[in-house]
C-alpha positions as CSV (number, residue, x, y, z in Angstrom):
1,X,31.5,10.2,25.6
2,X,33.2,10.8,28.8
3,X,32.7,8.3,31.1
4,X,34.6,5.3,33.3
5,X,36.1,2.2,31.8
6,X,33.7,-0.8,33.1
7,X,35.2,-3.6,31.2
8,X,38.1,-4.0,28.9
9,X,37.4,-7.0,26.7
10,X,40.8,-7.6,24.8
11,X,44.6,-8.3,26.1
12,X,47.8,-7.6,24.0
13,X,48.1,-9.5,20.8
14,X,44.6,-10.9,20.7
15,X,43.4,-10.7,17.2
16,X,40.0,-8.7,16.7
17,X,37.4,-8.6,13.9
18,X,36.0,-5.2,12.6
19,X,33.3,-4.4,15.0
20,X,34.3,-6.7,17.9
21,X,33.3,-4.9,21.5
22,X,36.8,-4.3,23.2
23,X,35.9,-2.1,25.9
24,X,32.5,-0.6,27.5
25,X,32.4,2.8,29.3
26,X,29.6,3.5,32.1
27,X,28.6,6.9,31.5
28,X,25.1,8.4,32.7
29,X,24.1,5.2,34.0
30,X,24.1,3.3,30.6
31,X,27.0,1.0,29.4
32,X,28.3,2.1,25.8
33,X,30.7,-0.5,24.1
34,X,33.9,0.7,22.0
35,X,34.6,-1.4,18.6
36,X,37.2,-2.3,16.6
37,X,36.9,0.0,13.5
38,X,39.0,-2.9,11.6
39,X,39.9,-6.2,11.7
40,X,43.8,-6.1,13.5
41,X,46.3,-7.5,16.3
42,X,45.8,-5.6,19.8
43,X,49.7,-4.0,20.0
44,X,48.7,-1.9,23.5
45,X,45.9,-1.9,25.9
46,X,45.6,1.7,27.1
47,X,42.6,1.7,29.6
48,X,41.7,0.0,32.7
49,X,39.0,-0.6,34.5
50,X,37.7,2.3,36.7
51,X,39.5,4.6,34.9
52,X,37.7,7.9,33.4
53,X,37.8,8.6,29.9
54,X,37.2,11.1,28.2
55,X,36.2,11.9,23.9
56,X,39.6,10.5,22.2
57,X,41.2,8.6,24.6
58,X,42.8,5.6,23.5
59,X,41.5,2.4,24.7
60,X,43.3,0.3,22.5
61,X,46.3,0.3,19.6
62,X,45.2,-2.1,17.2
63,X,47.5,-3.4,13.8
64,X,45.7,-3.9,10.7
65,X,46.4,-8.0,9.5
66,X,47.0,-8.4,6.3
């Protein structure tokens, strides 16, 4: 959903659990939150806030743990 970047929840090498909210994007007037798929290590933060996004931008590079 294209949009802007409101919030990013996560830093570099913070540790996330599958489903964990790491950014939200205002779009249309409502806030939509982006989830981990997996449980992983944050490697890269792509996106901050007030910039636009758009379908397939990368928020966030995440590592699986093991």
């Amino acid at each position: 959903v294209p949009g802007n970047v409101w919030k990013v929840l996560v830093e570099e090498n913070a540790e996330v659990a599958a489903g964990e909210t790491i950014a939200i994007i205002e779009s249309m007037k409502m806030e939509i939150s982006i989830t981990a798929h997996a449980a992983g290590r944050v490697r890269a933060v792509r996106m901050v806030p007030g910039r636009t996004v758009r379908t397939g931008d990368v928020v966030a590079v995440l590592e699986a743990i093991s």
